[in-house]
Structures are given as C-alpha cells and as structure tokens.
VMD Tcl script that builds the backbone (N, CA, C; Angstrom):
set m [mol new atoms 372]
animate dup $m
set s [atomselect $m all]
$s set {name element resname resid chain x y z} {
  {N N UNK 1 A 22.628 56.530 -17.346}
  {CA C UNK 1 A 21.529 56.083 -18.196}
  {C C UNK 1 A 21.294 54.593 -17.945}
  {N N UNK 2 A 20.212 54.429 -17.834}
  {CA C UNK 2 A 19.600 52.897 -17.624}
  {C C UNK 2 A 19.602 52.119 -18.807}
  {N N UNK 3 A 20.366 50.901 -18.303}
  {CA C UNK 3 A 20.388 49.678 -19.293}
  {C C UNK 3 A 18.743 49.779 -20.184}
  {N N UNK 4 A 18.597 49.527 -21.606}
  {CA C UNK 4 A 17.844 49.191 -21.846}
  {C C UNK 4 A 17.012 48.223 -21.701}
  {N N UNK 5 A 15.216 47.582 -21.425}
  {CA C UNK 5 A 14.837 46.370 -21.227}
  {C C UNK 5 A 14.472 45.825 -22.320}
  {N N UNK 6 A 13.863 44.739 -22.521}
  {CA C UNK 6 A 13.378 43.985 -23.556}
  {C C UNK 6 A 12.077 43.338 -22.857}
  {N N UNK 7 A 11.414 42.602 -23.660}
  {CA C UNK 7 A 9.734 42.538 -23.296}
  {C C UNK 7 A 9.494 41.895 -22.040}
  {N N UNK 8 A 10.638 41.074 -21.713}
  {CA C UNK 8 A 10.159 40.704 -20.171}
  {C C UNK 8 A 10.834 40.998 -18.988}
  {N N UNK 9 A 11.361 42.350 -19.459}
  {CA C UNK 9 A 11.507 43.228 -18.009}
  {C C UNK 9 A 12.807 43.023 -17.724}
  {N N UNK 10 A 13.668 42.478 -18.329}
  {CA C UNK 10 A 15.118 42.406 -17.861}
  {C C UNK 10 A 16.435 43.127 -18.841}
  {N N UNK 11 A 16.899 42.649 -18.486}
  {CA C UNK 11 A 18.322 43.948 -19.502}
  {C C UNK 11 A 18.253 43.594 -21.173}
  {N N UNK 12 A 18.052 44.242 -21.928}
  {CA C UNK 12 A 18.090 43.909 -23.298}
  {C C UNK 12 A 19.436 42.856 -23.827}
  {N N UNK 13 A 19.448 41.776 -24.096}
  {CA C UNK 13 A 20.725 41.314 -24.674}
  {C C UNK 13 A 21.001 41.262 -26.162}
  {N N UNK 14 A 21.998 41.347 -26.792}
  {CA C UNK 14 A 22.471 41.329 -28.018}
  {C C UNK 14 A 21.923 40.243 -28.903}
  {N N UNK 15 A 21.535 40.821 -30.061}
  {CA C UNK 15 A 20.209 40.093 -30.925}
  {C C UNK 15 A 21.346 39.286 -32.115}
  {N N UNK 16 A 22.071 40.079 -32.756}
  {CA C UNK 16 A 23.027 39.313 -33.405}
  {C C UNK 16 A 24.030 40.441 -33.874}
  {N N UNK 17 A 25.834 39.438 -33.992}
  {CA C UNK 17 A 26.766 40.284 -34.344}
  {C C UNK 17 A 27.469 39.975 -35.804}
  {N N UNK 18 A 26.833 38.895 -36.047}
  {CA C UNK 18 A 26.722 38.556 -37.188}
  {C C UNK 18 A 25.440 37.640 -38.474}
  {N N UNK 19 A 25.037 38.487 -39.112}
  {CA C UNK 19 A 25.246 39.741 -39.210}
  {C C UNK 19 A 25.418 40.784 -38.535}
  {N N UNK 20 A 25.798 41.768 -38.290}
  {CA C UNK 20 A 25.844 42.875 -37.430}
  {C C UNK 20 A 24.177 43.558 -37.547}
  {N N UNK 21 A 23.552 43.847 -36.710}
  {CA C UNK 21 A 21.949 44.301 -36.793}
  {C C UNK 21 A 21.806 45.206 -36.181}
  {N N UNK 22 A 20.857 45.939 -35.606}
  {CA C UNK 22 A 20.312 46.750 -35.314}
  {C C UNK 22 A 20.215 48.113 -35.881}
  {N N UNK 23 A 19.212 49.252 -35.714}
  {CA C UNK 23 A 19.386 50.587 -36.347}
  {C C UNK 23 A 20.752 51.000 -36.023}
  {N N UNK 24 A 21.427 50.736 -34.628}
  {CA C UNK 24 A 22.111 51.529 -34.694}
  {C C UNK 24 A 23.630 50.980 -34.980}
  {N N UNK 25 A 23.556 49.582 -35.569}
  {CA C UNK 25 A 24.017 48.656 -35.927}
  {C C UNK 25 A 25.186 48.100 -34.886}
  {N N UNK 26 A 24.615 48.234 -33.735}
  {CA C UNK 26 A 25.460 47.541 -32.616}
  {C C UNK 26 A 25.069 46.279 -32.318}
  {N N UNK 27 A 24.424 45.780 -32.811}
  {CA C UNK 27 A 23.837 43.992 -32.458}
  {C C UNK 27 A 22.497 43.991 -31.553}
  {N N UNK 28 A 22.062 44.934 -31.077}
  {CA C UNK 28 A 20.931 45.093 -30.325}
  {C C UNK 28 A 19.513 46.156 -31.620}
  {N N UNK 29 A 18.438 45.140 -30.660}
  {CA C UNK 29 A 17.198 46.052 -31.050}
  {C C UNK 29 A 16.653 47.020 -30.480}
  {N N UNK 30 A 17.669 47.958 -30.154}
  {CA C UNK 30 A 17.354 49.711 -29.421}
  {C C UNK 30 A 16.926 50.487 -30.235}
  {N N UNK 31 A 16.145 51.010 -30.005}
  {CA C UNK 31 A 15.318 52.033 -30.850}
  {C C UNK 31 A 15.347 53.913 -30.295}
  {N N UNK 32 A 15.254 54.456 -30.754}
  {CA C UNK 32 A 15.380 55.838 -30.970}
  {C C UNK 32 A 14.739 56.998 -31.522}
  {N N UNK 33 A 14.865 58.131 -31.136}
  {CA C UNK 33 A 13.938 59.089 -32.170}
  {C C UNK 33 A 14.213 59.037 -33.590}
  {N N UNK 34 A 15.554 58.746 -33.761}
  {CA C UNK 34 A 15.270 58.298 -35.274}
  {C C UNK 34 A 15.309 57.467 -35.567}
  {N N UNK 35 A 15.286 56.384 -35.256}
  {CA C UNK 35 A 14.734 54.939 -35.945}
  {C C UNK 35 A 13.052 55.291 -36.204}
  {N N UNK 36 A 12.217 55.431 -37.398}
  {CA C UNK 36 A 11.167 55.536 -37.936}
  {C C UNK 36 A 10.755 54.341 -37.693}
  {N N UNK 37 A 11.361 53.586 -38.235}
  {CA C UNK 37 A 10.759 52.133 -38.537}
  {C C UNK 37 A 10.667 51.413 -37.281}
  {N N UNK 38 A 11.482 51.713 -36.045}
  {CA C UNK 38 A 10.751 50.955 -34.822}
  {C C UNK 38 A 11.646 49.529 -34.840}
  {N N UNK 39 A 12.502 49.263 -35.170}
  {CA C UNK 39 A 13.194 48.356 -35.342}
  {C C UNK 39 A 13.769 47.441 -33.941}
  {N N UNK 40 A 13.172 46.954 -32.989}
  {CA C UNK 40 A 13.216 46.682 -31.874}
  {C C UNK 40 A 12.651 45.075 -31.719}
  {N N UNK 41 A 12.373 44.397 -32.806}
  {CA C UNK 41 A 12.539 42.910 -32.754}
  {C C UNK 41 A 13.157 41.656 -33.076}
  {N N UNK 42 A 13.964 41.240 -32.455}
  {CA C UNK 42 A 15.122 39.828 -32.365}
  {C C UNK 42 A 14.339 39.081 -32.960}
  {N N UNK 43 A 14.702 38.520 -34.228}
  {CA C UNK 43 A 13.781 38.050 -35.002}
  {C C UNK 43 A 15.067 36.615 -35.364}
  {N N UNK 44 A 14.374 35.231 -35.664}
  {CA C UNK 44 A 15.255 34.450 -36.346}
  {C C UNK 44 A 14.718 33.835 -37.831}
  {N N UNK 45 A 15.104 34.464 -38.959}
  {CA C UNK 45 A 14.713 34.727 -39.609}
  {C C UNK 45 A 14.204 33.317 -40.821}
  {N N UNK 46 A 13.490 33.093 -41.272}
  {CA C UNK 46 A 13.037 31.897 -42.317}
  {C C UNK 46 A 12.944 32.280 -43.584}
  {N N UNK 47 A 12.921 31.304 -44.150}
  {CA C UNK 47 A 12.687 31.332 -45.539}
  {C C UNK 47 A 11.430 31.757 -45.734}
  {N N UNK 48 A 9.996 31.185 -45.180}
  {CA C UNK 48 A 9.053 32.100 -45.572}
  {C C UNK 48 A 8.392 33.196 -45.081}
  {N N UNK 49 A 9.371 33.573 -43.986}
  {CA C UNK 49 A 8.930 35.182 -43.734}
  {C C UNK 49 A 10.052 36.145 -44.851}
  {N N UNK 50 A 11.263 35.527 -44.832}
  {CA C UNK 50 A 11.923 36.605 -46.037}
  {C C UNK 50 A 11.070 36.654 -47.161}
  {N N UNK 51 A 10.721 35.639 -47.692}
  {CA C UNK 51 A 9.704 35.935 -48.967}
  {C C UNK 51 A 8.714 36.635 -48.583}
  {N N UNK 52 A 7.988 36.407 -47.617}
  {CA C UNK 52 A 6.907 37.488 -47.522}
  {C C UNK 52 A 6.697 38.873 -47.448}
  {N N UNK 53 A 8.468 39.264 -46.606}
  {CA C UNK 53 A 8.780 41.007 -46.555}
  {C C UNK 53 A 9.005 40.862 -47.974}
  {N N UNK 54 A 9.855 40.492 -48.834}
  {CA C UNK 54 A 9.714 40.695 -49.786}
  {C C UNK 54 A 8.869 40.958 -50.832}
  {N N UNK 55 A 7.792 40.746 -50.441}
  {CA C UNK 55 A 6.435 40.605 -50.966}
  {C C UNK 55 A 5.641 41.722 -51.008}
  {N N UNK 56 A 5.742 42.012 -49.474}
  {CA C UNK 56 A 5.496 43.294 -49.214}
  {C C UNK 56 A 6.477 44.314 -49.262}
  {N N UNK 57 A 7.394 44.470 -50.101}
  {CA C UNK 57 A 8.032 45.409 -50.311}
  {C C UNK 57 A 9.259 45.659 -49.534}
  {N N UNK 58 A 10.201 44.780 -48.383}
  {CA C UNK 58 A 11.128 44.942 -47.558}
  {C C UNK 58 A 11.682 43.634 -48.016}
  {N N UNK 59 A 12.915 43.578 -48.882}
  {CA C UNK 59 A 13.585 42.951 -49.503}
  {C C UNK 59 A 14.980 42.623 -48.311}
  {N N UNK 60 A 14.809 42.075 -47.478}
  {CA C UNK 60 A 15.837 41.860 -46.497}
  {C C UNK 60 A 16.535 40.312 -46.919}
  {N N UNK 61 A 16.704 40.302 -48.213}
  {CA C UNK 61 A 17.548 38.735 -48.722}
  {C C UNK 61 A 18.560 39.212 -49.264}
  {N N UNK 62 A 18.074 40.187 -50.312}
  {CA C UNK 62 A 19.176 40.841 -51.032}
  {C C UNK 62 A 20.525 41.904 -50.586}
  {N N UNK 63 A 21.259 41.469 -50.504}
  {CA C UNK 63 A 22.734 42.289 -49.874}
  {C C UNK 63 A 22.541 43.497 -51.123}
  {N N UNK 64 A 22.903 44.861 -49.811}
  {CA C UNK 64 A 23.267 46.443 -50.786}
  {C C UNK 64 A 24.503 46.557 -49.914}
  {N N UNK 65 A 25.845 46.224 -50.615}
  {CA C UNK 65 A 26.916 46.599 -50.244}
  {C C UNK 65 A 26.931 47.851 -50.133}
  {N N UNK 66 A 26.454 49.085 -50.903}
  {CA C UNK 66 A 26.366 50.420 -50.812}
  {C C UNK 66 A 26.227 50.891 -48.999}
  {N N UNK 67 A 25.162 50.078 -48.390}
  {CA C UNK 67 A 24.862 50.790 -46.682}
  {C C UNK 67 A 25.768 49.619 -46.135}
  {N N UNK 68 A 26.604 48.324 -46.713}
  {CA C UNK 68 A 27.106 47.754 -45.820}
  {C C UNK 68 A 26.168 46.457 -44.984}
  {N N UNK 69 A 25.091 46.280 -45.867}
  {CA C UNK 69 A 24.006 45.601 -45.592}
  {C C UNK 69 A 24.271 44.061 -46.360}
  {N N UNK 70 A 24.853 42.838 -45.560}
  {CA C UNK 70 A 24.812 41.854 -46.093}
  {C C UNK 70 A 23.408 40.998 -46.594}
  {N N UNK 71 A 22.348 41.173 -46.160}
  {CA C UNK 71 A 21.459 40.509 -46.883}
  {C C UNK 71 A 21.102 39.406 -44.995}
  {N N UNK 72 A 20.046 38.934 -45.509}
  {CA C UNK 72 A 19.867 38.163 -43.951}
  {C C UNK 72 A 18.877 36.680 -44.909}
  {N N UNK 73 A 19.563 35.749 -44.579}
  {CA C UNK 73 A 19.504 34.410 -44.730}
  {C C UNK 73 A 18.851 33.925 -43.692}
  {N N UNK 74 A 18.282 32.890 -43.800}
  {CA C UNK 74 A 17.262 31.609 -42.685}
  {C C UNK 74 A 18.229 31.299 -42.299}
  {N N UNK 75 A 17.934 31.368 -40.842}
  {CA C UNK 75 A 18.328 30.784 -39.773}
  {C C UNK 75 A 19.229 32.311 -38.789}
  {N N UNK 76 A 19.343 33.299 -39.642}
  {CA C UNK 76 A 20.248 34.424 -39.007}
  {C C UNK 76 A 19.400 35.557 -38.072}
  {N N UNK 77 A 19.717 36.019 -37.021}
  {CA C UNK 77 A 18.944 36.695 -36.591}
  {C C UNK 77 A 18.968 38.357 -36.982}
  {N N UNK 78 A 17.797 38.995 -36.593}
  {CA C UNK 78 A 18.231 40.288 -37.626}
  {C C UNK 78 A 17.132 40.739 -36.623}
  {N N UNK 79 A 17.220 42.423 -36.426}
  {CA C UNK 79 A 16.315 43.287 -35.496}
  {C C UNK 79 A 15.167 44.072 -36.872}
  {N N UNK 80 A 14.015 43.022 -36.303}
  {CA C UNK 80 A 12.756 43.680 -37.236}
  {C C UNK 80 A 12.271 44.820 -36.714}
  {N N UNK 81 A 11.469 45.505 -37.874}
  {CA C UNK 81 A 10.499 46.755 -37.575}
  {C C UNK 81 A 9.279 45.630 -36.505}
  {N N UNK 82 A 8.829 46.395 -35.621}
  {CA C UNK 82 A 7.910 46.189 -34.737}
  {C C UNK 82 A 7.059 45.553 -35.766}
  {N N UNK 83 A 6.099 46.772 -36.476}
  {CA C UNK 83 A 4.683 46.616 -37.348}
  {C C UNK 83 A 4.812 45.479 -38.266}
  {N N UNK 84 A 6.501 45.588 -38.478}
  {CA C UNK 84 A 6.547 44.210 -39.815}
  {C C UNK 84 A 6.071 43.055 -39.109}
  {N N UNK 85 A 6.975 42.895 -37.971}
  {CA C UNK 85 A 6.244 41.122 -37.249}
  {C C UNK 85 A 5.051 41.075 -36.962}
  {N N UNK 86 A 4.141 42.387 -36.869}
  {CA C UNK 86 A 2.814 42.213 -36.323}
  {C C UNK 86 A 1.879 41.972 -37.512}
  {N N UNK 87 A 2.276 42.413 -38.949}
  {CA C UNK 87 A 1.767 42.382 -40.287}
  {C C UNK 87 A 2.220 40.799 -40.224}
  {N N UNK 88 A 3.125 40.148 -40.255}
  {CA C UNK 88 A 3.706 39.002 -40.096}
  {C C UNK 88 A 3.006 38.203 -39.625}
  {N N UNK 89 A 2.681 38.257 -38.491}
  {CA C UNK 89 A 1.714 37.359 -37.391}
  {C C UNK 89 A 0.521 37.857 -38.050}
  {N N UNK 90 A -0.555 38.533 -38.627}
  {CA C UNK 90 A -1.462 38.619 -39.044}
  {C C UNK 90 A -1.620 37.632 -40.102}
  {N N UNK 91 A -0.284 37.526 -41.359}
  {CA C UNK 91 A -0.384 36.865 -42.493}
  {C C UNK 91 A 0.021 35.095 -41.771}
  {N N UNK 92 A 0.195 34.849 -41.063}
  {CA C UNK 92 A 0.761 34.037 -40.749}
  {C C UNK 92 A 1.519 33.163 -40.798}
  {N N UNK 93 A 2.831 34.196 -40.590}
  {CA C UNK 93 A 4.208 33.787 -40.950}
  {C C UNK 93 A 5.181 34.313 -40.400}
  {N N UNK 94 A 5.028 34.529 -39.059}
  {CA C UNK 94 A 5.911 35.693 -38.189}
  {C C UNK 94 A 7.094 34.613 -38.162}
  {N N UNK 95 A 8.265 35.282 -38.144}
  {CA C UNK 95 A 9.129 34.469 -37.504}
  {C C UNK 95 A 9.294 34.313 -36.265}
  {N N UNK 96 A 10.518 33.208 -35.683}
  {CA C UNK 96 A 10.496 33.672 -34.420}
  {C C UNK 96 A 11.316 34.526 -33.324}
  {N N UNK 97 A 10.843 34.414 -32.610}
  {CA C UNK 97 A 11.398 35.265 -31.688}
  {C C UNK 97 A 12.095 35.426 -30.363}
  {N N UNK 98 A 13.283 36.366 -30.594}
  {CA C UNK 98 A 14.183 36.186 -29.205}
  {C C UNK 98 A 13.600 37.424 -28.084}
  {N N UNK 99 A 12.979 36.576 -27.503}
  {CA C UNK 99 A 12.823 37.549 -26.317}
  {C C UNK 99 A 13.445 38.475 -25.508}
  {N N UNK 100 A 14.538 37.530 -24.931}
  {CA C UNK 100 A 15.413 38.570 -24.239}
  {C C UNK 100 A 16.048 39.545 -25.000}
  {N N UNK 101 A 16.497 39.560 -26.604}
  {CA C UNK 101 A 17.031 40.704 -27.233}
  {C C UNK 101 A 15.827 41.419 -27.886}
  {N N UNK 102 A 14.441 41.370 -27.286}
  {CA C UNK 102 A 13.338 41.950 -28.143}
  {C C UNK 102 A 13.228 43.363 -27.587}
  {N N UNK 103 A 13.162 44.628 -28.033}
  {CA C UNK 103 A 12.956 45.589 -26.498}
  {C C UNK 103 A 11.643 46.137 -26.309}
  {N N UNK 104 A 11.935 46.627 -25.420}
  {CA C UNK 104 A 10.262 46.484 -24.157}
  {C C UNK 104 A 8.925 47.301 -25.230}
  {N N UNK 105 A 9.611 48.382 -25.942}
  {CA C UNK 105 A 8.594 49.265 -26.748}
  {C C UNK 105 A 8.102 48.446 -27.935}
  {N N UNK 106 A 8.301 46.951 -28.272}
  {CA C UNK 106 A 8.060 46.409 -29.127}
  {C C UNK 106 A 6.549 46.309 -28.711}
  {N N UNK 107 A 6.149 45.805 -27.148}
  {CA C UNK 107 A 4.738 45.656 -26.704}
  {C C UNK 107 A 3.942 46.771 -27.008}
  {N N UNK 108 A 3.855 47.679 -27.084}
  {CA C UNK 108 A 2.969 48.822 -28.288}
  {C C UNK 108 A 2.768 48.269 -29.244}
  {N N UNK 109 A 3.201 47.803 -29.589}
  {CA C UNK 109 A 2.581 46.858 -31.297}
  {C C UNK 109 A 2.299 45.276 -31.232}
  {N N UNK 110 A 2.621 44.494 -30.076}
  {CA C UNK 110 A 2.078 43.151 -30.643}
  {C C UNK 110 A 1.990 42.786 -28.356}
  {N N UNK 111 A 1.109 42.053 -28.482}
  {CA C UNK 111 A 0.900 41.319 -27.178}
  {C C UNK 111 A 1.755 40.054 -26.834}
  {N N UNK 112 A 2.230 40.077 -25.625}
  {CA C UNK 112 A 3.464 39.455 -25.144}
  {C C UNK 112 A 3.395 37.994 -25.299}
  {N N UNK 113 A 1.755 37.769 -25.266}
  {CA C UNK 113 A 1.274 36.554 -25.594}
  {C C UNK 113 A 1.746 35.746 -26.772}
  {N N UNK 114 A 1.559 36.718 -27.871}
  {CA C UNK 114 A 1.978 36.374 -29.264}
  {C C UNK 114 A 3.121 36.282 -29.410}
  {N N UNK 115 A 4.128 37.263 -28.931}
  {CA C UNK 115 A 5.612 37.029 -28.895}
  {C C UNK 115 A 6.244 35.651 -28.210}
  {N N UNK 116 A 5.357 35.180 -27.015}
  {CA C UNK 116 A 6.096 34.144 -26.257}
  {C C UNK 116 A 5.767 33.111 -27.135}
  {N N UNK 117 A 4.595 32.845 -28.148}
  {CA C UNK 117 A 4.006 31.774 -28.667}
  {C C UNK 117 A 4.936 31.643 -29.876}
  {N N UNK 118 A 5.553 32.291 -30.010}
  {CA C UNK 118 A 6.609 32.300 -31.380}
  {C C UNK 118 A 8.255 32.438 -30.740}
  {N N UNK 119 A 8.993 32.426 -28.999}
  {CA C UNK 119 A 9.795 32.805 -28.861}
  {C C UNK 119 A 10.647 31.277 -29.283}
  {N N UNK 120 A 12.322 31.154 -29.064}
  {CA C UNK 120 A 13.208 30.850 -29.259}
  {C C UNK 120 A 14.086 31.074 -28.174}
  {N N UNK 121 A 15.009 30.198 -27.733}
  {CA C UNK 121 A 15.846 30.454 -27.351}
  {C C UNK 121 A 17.330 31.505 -27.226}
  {N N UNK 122 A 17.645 31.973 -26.800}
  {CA C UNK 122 A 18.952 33.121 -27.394}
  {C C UNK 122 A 20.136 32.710 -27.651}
  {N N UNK 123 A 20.226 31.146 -26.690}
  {CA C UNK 123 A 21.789 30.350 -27.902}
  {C C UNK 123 A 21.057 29.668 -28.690}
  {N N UNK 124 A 22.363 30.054 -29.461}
  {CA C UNK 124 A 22.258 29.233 -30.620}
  {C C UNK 124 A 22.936 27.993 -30.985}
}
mol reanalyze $m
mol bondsrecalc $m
mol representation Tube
mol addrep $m
C-alpha cells in the first residue's frame, strides 16, 4: 500500500502527537470510509478560529475525557474537517496551515492557493 500524500504531492507527514490527532488518532490527517467528517487538515490552531467552531457548533476547546479527547488550545496542532477550514476561510478566520501533514483529498474542498496563503511551517 502506498504511502499516503498530502496537498503537494509528497508523503503525508505527522500533523501532531501531542495532542494525539487524527480520525484515526495516529497523529496524521488520513482519512477513510469512515471518517464522515473528512478530517484531513493540519491545522495550527488560534484562539479565534476555536471560538468560531465553537460558534458554529464544534466545540474543539473543551476536553471530553469520556473519548479521551483533551481539548485543543492555540498554538496546538489538530487534524480539521476539510469543510470546517473552508467555512473558516469563508468567515475569515481559517487557521493556519501545515501543508506537508495536510492530505491530498483535502483539495476537493478548498484550492491549494488558499491553503498555501495560510500555510506554516511543520517545525515547531
């Protein structure tokens, strides 16, 4: 099975291990038939995009020890739903973004353009 890519064509790298992220909570934004939500963007997260999912109804501040879900603080990186960053970048408040841990099916929902205009570096 082939390494997964990320939006600019090269091997997907690890988005963050702490918090621990992804659907399938291995540190990467790989996505799957069951990931619904599309969760395939390396996101570094701010204070006013958390308020804004929050806003819209995706409360990603608040820790549910129940799934093991610490809560995601500014400055931490965390693997977004695709549509959320693109609702994001509409309201204008996307966070930004790690490219190399972004993966390639994220480009179905937002133009590479927009992603590079908001990217980040992957050290930290």
């Amino acid at each position: 099975m082939a390494s997964p890519k990320n939006v600019l064509g090269t091997e997907l790298q690890t988005c963050s291990l702490d918090p621990m992220t992804g659907f399938y909570r291995d540190g990467c934004c790989r996505t799957g038939r069951d990931d619904m939500g599309i969760h395939t963007v390396c996101i570094q997260a701010t204070a006013e995009f958390l308020e804004f999912s929050r806003q819209v109804g995706n409360d990603l501040s608040t820790p549910i020890p129940m799934y093991d879900f610490p809560g995601v603080r500014p400055g931490e990186r965390w693997c977004l739903c695709a549509q959320r960053w693109q609702q994001a970048l509409k309201a204008g408040v996307a966070p930004p973004v790690v490219l190399e841990a972004t993966h390639i099916s994220t480009l179905e929902f937002s133009d590479l353009e927009d992603l590079q205009a908001h990217a980040v570096e992957i050290t930290q």
